[in-house]
Residue, then its C-alpha position, 0 to 999 in steps of 0.5 A: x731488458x733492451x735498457x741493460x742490453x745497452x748499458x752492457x754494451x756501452x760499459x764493454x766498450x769503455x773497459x775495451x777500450x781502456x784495457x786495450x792500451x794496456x794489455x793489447x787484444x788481450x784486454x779487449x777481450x777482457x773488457x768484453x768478457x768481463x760486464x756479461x760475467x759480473x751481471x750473470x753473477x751477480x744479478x741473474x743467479x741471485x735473482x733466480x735464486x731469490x724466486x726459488x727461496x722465495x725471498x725478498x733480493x734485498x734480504x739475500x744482498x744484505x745477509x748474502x755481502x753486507x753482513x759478512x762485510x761487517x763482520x770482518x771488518x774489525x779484522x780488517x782494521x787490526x790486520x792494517 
């Protein structure tokens, strides 16, 4: 767990610092708010979830974002 802690740490402080030319302190609250967020949503929740069903988390990736992706990919096309 101390691994992704400093991954985590390591990608606020480069968005922080990329956003702050831009937005001010505003994006350095951004560039810290944003890594916790995503990984909360997008890691945590689904794995939990995944023990809870008692499904495998690559099954609930692949039903859960890669098959409405490809469904709605044609749409996509013929919009463009």
């Amino acid at each position: 767990m101390g691994g992704r802690v400093y991954y985590r740490g390591r990608l606020q402080l480069v968005l922080s610092i990329a956003l702050v030319r831009h937005y001010g302190i505003i994006g350095d609250a951004l560039g810290t708010a944003i890594p916790p967020h995503l990984q909360y949503r997008y890691v945590c929740v689904p794995r939990h979830l995944c023990r809870q069903l008692g499904i495998r988390y690559e099954t609930y990736l692949r039903e859960a974002y890669v098959l409405p992706l490809i469904v709605s990919a044609p749409l996509v096309v013929v919009c463009y």
